[in-house]
mmCIF entry with sequence, helices, sheets and N, C-alpha, C, O atoms, coordinates in Angstrom:
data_MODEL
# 
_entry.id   MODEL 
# 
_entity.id                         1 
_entity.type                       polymer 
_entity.pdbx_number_of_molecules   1 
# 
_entity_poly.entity_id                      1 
_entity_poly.type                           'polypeptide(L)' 
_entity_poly.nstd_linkage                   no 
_entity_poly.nstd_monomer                   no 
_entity_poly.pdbx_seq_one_letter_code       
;(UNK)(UNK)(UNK)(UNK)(UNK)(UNK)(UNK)(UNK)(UNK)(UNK)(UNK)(UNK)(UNK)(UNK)(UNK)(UNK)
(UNK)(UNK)(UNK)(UNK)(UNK)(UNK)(UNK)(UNK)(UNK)(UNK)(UNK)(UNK)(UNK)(UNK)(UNK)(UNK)
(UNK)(UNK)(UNK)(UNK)(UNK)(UNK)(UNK)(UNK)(UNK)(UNK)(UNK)(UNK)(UNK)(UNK)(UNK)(UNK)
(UNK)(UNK)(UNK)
;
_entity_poly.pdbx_seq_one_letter_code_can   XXXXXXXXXXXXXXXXXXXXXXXXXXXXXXXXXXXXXXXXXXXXXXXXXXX 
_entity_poly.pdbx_strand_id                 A 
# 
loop_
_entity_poly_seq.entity_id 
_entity_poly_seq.num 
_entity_poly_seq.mon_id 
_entity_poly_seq.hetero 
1 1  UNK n 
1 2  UNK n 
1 3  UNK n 
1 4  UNK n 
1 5  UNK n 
1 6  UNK n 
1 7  UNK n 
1 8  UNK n 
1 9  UNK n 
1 10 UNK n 
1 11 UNK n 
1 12 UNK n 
1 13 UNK n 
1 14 UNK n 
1 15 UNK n 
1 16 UNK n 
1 17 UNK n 
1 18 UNK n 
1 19 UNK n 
1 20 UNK n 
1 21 UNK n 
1 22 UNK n 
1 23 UNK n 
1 24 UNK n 
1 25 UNK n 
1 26 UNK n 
1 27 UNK n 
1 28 UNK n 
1 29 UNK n 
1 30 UNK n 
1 31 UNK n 
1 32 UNK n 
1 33 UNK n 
1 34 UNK n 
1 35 UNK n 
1 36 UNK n 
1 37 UNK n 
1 38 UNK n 
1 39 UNK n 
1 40 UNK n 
1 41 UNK n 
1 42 UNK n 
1 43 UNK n 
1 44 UNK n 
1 45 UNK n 
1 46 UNK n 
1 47 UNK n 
1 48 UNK n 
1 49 UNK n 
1 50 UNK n 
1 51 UNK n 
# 
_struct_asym.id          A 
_struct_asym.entity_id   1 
# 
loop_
_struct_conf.conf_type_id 
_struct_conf.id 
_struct_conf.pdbx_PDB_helix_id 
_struct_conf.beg_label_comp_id 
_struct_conf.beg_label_asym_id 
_struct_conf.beg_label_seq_id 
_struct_conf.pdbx_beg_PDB_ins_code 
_struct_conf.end_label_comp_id 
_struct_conf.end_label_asym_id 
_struct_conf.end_label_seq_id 
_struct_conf.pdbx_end_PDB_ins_code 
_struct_conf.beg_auth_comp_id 
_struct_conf.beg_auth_asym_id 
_struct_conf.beg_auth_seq_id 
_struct_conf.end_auth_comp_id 
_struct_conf.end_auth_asym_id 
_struct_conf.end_auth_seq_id 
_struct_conf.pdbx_PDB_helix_class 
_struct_conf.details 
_struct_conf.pdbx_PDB_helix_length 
HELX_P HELX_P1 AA1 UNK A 2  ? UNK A 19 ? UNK A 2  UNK A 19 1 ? 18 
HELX_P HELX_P2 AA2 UNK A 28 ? UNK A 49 ? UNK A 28 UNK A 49 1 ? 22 
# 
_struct_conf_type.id          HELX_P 
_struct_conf_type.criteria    ? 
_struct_conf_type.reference   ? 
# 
loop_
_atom_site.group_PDB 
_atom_site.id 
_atom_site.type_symbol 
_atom_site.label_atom_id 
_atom_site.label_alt_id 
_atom_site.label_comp_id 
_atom_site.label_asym_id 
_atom_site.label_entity_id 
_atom_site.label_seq_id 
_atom_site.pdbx_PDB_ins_code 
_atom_site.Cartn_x 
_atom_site.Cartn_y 
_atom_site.Cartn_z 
_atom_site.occupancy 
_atom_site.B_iso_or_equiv 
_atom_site.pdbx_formal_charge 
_atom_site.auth_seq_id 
_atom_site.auth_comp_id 
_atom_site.auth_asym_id 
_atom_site.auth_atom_id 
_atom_site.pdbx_PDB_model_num 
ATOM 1   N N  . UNK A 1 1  ? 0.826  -1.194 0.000   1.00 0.00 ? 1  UNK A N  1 
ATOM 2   C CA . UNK A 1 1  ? 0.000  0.000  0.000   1.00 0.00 ? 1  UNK A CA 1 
ATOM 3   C C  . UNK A 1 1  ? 0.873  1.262  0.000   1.00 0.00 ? 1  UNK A C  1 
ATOM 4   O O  . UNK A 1 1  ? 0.723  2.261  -0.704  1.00 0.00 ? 1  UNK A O  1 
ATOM 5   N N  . UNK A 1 2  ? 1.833  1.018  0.943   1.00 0.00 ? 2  UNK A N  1 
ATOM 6   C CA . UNK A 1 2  ? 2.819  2.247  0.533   1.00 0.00 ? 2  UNK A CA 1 
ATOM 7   C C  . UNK A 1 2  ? 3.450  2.574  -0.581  1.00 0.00 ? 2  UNK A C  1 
ATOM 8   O O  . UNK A 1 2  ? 3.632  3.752  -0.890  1.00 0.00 ? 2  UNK A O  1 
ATOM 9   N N  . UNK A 1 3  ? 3.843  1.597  -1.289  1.00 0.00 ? 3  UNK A N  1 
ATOM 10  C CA . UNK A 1 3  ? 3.801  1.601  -2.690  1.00 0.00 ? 3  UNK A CA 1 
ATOM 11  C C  . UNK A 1 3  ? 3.504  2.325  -3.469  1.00 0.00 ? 3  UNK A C  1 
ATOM 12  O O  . UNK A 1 3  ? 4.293  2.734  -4.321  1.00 0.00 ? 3  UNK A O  1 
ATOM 13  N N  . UNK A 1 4  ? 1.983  2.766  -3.369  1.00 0.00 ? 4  UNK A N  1 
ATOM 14  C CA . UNK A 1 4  ? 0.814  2.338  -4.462  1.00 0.00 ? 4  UNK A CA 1 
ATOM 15  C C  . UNK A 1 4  ? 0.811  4.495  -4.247  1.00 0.00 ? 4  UNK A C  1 
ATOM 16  O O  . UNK A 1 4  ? 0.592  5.350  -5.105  1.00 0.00 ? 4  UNK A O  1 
ATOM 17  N N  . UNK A 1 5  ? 1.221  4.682  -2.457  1.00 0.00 ? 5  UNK A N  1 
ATOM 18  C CA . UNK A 1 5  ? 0.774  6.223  -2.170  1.00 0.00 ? 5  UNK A CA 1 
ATOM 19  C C  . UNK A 1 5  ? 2.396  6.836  -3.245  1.00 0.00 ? 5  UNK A C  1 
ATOM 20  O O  . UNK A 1 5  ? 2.157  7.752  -4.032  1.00 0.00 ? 5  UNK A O  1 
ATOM 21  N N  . UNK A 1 6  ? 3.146  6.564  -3.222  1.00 0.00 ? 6  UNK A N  1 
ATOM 22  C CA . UNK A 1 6  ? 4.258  6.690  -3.890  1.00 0.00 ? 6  UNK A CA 1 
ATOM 23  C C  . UNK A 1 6  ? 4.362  6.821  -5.201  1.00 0.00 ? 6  UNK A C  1 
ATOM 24  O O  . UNK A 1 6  ? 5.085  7.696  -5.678  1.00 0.00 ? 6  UNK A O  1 
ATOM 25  N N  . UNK A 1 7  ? 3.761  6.096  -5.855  1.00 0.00 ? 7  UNK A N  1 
ATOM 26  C CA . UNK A 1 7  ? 3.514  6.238  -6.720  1.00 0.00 ? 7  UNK A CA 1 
ATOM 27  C C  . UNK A 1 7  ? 2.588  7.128  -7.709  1.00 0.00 ? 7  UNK A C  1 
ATOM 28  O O  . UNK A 1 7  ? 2.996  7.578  -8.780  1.00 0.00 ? 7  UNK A O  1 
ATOM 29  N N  . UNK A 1 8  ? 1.404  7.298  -7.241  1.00 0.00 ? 8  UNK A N  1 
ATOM 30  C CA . UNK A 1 8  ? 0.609  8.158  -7.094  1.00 0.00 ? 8  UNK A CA 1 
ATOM 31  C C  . UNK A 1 8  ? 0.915  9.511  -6.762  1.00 0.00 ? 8  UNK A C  1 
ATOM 32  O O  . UNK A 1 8  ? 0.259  10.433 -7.246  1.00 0.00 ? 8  UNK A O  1 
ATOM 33  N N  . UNK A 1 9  ? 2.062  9.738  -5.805  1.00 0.00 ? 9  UNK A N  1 
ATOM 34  C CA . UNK A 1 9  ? 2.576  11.300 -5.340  1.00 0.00 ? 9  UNK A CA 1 
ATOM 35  C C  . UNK A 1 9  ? 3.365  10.943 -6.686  1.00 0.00 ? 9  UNK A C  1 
ATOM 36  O O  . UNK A 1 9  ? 2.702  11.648 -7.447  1.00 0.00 ? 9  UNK A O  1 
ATOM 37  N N  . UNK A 1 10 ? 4.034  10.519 -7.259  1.00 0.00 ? 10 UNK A N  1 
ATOM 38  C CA . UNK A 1 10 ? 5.126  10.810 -8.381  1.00 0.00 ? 10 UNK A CA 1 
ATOM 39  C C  . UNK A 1 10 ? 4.398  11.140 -9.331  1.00 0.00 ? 10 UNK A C  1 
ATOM 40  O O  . UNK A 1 10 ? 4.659  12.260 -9.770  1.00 0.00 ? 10 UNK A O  1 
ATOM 41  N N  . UNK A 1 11 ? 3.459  10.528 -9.901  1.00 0.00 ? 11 UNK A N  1 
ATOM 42  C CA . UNK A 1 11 ? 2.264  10.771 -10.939 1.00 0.00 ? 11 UNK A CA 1 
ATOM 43  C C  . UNK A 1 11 ? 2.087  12.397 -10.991 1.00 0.00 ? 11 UNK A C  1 
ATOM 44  O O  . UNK A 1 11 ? 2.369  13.126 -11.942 1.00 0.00 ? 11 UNK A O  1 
ATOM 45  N N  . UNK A 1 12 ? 1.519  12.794 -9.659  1.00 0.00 ? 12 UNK A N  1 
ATOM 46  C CA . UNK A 1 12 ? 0.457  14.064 -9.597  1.00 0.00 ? 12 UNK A CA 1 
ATOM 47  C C  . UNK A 1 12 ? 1.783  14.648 -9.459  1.00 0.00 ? 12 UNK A C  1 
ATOM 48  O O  . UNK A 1 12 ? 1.730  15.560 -10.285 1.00 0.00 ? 12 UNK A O  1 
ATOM 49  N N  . UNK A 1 13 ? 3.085  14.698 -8.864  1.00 0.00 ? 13 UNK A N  1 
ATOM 50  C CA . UNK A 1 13 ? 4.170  15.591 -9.304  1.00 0.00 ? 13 UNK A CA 1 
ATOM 51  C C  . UNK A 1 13 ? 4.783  15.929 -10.303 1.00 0.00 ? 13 UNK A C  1 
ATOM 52  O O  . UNK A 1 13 ? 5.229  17.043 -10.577 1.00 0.00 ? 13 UNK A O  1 
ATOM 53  N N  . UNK A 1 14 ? 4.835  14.804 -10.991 1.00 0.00 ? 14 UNK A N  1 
ATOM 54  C CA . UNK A 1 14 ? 4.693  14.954 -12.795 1.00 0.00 ? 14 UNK A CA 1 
ATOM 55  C C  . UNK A 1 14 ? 3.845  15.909 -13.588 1.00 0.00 ? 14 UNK A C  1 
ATOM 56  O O  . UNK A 1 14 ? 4.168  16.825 -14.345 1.00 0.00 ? 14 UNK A O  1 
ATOM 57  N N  . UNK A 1 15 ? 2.482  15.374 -13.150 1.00 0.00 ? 15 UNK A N  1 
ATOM 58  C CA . UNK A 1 15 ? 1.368  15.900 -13.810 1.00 0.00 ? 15 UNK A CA 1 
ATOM 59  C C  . UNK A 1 15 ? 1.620  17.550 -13.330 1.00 0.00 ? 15 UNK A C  1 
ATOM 60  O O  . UNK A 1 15 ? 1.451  18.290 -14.300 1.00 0.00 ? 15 UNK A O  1 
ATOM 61  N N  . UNK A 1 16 ? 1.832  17.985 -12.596 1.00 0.00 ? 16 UNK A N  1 
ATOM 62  C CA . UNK A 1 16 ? 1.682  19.282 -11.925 1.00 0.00 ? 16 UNK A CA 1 
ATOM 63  C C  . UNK A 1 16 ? 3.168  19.990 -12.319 1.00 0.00 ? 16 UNK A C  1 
ATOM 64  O O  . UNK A 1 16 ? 2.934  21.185 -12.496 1.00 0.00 ? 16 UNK A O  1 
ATOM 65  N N  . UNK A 1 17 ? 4.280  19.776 -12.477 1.00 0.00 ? 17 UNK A N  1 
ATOM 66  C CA . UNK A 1 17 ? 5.852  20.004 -13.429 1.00 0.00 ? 17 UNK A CA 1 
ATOM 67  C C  . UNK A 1 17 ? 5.142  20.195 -15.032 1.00 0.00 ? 17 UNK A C  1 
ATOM 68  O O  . UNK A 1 17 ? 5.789  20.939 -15.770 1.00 0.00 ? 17 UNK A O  1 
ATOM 69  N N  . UNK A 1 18 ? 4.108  19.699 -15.511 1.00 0.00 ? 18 UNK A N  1 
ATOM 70  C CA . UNK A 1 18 ? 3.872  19.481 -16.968 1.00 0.00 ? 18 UNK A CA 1 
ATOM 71  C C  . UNK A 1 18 ? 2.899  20.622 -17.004 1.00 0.00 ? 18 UNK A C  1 
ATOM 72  O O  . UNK A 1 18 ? 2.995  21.600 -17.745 1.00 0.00 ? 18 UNK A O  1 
ATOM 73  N N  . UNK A 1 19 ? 1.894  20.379 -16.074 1.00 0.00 ? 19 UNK A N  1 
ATOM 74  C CA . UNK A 1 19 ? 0.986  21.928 -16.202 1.00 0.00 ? 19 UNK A CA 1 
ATOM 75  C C  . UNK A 1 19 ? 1.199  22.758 -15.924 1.00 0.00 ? 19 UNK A C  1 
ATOM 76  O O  . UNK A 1 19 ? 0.438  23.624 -16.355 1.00 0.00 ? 19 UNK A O  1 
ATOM 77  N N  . UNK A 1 20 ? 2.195  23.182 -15.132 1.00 0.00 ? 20 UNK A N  1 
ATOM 78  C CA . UNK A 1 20 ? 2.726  24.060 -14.866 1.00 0.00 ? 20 UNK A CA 1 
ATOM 79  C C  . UNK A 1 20 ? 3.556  24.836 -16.327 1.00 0.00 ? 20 UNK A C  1 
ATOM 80  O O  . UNK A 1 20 ? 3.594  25.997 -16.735 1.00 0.00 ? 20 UNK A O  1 
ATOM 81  N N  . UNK A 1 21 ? 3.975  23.924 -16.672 1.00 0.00 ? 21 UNK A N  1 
ATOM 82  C CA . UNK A 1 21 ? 4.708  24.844 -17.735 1.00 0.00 ? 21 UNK A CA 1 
ATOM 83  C C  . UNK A 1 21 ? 4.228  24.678 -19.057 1.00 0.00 ? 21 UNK A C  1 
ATOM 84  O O  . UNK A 1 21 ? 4.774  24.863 -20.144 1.00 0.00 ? 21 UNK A O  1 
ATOM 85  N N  . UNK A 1 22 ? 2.759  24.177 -18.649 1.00 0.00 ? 22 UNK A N  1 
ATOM 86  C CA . UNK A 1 22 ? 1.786  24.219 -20.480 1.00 0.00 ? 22 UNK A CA 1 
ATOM 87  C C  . UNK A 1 22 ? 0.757  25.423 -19.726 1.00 0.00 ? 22 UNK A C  1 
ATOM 88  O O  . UNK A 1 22 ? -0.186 25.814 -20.414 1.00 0.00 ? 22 UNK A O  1 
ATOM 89  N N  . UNK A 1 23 ? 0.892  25.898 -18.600 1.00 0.00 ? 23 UNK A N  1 
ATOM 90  C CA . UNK A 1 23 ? -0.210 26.694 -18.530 1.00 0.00 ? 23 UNK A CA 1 
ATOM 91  C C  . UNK A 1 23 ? -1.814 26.098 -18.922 1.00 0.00 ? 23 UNK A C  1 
ATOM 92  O O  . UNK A 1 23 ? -2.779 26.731 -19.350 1.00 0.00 ? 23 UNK A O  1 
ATOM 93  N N  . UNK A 1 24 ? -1.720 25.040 -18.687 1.00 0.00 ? 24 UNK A N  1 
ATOM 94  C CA . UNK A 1 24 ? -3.000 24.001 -19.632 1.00 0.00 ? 24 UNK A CA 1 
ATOM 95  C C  . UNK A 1 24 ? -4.359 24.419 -18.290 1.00 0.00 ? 24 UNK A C  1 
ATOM 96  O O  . UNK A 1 24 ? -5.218 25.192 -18.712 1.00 0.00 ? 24 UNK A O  1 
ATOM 97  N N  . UNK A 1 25 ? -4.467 24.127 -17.369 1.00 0.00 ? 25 UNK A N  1 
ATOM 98  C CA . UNK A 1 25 ? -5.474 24.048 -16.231 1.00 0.00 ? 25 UNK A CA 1 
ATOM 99  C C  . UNK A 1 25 ? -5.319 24.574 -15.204 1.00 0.00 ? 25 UNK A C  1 
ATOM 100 O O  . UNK A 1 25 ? -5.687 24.046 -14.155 1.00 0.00 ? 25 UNK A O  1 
ATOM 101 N N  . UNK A 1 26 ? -4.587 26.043 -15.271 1.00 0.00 ? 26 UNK A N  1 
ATOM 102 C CA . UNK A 1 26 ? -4.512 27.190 -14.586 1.00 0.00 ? 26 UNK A CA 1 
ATOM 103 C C  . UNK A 1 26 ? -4.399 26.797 -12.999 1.00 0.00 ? 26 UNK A C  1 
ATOM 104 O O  . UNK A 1 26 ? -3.308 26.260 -12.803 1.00 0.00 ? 26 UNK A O  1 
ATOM 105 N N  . UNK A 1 27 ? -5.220 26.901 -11.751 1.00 0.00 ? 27 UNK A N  1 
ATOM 106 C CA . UNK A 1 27 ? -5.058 27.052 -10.579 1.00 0.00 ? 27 UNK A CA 1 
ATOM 107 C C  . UNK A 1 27 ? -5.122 25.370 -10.543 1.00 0.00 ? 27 UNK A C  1 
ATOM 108 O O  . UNK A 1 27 ? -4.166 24.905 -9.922  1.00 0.00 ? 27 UNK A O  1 
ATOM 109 N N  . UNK A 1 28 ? -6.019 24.394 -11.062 1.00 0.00 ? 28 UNK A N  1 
ATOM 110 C CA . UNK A 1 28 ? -5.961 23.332 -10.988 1.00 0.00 ? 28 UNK A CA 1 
ATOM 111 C C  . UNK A 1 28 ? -4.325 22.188 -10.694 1.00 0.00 ? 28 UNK A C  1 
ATOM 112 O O  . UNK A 1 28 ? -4.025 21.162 -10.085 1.00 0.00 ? 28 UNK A O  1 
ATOM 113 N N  . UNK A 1 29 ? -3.693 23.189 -11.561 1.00 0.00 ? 29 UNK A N  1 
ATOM 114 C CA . UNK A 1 29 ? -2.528 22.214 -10.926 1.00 0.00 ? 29 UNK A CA 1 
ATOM 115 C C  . UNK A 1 29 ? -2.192 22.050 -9.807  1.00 0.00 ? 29 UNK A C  1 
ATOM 116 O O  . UNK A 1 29 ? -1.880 20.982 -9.281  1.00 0.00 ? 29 UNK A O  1 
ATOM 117 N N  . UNK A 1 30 ? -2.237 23.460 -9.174  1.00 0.00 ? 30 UNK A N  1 
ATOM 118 C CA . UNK A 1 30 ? -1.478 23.254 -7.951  1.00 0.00 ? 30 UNK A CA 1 
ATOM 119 C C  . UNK A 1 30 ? -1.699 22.433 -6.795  1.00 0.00 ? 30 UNK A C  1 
ATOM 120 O O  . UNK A 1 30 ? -0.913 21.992 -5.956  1.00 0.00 ? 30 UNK A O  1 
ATOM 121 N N  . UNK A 1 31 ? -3.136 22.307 -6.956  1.00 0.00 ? 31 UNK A N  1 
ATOM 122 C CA . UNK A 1 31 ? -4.023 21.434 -6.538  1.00 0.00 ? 31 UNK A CA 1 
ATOM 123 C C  . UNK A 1 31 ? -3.427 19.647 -6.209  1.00 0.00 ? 31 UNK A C  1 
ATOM 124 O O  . UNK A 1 31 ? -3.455 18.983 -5.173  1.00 0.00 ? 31 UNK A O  1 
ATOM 125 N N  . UNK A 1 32 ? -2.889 19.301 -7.690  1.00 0.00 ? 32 UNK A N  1 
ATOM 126 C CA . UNK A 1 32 ? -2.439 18.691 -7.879  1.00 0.00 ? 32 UNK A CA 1 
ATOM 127 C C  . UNK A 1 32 ? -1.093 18.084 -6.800  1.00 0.00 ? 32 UNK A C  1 
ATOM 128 O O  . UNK A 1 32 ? -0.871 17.036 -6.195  1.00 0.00 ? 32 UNK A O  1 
ATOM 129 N N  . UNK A 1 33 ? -0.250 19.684 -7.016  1.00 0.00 ? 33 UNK A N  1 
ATOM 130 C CA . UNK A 1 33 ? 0.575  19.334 -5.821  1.00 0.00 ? 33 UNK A CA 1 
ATOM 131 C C  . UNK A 1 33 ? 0.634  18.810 -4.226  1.00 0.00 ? 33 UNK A C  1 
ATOM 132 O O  . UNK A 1 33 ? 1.360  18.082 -3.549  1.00 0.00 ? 33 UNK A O  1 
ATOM 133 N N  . UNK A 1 34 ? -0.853 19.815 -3.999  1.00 0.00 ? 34 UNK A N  1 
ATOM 134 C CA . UNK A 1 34 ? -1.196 19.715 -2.583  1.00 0.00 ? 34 UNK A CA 1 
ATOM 135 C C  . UNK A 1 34 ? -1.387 18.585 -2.297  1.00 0.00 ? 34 UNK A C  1 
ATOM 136 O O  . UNK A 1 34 ? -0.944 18.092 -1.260  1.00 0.00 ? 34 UNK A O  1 
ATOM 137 N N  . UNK A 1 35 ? -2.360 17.691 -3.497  1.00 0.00 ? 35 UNK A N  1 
ATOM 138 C CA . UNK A 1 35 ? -2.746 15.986 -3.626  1.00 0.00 ? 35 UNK A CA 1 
ATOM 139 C C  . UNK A 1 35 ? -1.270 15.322 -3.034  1.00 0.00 ? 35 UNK A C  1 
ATOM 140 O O  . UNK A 1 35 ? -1.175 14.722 -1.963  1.00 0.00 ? 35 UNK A O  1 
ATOM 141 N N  . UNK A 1 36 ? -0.399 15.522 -3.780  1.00 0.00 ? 36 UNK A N  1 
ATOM 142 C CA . UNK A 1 36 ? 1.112  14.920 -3.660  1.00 0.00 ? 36 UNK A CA 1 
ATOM 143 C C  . UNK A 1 36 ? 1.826  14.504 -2.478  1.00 0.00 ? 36 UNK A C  1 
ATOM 144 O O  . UNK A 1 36 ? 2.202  13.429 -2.009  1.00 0.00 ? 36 UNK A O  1 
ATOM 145 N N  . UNK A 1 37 ? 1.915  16.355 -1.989  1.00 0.00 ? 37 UNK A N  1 
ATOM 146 C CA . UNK A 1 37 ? 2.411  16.658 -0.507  1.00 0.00 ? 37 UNK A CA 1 
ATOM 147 C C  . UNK A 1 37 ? 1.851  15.189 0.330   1.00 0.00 ? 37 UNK A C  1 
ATOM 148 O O  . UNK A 1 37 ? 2.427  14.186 0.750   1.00 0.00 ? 37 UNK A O  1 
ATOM 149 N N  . UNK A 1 38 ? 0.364  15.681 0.315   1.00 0.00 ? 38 UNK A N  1 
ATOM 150 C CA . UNK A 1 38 ? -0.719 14.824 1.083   1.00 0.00 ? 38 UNK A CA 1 
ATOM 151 C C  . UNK A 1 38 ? -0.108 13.611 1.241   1.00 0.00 ? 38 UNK A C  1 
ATOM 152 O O  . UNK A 1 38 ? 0.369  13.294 2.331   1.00 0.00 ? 38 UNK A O  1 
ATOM 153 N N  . UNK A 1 39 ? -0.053 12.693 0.015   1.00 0.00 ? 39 UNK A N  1 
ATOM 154 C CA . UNK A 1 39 ? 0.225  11.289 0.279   1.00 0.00 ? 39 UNK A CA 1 
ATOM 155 C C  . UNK A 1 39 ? 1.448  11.099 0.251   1.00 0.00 ? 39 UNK A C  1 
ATOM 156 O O  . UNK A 1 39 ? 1.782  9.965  0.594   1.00 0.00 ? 39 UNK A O  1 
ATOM 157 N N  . UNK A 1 40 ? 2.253  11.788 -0.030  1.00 0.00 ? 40 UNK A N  1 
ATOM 158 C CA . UNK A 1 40 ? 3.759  11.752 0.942   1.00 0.00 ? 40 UNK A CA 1 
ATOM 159 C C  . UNK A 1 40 ? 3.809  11.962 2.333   1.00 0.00 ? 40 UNK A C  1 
ATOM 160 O O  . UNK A 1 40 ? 4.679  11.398 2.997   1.00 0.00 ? 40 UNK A O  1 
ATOM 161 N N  . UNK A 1 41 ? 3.095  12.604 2.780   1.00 0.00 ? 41 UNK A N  1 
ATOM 162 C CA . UNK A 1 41 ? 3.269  12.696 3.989   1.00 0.00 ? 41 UNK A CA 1 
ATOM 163 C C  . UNK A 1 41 ? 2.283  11.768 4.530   1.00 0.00 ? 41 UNK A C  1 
ATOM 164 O O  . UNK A 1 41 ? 2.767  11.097 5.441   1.00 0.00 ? 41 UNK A O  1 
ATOM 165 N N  . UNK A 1 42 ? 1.478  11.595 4.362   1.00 0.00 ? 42 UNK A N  1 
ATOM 166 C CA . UNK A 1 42 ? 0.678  10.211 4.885   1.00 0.00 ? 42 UNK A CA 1 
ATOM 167 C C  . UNK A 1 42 ? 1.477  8.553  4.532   1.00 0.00 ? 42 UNK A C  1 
ATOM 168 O O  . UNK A 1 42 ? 1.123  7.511  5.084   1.00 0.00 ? 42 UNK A O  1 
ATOM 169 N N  . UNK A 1 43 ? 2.426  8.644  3.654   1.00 0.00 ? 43 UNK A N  1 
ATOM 170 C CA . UNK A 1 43 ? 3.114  7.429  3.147   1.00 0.00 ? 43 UNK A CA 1 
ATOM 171 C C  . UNK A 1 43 ? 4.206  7.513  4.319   1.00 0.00 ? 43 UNK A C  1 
ATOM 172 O O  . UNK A 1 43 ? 4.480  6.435  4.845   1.00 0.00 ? 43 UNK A O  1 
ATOM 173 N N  . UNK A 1 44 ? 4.814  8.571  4.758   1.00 0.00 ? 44 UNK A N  1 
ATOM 174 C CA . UNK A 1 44 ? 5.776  8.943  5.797   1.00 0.00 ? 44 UNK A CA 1 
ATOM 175 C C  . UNK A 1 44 ? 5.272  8.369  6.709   1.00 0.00 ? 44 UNK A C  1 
ATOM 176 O O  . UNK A 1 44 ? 5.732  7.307  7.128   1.00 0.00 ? 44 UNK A O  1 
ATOM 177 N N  . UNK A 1 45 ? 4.154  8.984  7.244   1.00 0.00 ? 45 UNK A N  1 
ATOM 178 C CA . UNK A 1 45 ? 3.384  8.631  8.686   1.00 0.00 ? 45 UNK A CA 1 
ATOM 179 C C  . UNK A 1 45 ? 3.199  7.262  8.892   1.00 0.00 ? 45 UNK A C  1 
ATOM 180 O O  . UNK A 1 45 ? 3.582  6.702  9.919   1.00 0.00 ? 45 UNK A O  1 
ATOM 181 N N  . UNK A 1 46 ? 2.600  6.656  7.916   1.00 0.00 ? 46 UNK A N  1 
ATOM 182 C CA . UNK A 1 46 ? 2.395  5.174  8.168   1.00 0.00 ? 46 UNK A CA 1 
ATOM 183 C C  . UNK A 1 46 ? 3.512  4.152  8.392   1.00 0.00 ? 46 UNK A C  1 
ATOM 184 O O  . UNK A 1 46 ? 3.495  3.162  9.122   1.00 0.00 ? 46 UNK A O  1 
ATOM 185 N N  . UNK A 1 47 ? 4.677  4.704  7.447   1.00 0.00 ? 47 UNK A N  1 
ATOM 186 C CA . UNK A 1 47 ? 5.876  4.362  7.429   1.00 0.00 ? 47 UNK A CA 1 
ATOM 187 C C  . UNK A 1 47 ? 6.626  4.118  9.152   1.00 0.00 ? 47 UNK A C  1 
ATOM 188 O O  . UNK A 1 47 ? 7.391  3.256  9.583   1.00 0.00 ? 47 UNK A O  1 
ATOM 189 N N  . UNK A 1 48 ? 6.017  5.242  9.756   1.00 0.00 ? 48 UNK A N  1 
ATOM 190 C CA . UNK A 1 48 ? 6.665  5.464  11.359  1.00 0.00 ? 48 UNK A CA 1 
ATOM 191 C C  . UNK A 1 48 ? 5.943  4.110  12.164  1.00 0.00 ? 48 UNK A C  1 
ATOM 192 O O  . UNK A 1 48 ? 6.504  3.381  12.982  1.00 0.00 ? 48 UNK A O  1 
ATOM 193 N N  . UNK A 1 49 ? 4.463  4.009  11.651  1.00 0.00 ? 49 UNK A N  1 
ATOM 194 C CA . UNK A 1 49 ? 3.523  3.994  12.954  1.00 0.00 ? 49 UNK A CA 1 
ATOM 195 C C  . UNK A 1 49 ? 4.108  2.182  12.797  1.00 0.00 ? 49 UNK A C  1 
ATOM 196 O O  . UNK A 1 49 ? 4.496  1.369  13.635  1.00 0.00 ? 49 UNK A O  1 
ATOM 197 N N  . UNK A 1 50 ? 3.957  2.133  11.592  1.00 0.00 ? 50 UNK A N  1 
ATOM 198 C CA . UNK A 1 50 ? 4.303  0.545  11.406  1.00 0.00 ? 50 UNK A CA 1 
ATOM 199 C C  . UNK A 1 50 ? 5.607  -0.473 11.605  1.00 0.00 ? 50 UNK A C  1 
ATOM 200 O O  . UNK A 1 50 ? 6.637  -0.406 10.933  1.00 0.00 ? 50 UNK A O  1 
ATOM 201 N N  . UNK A 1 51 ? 5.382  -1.291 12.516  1.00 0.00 ? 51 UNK A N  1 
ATOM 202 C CA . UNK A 1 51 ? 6.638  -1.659 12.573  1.00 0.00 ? 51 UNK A CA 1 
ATOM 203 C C  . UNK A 1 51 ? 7.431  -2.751 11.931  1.00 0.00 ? 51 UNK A C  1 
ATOM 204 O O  . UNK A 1 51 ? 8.632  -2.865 12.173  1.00 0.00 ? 51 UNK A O  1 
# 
């Protein structure tokens, strides 16, 4: 499962590096990023809690 959040943050960091510089979906990207942050840091957290 941690995996899967990892992967997914690389995706939407991609996706959000690409719109960013096509100007394609304006405020929407950043959005994108925040998505990212999110499951990095939730991939972190779980990472701790689990032993």
């Amino acid at each position: 499962m941690r995996s899967l959040l990892y992967i997914v943050a690389v995706i939407l960091i991609i996706g959000w590096a690409i719109g960013t510089f096509a100007y394609a979906a304006g405020g929407l990207i950043h959005i994108l990023l925040v998505i990212a942050v999110i499951a990095l840091i939730l991939g972190f957290l779980r990472r701790d809690t689990v032993v």
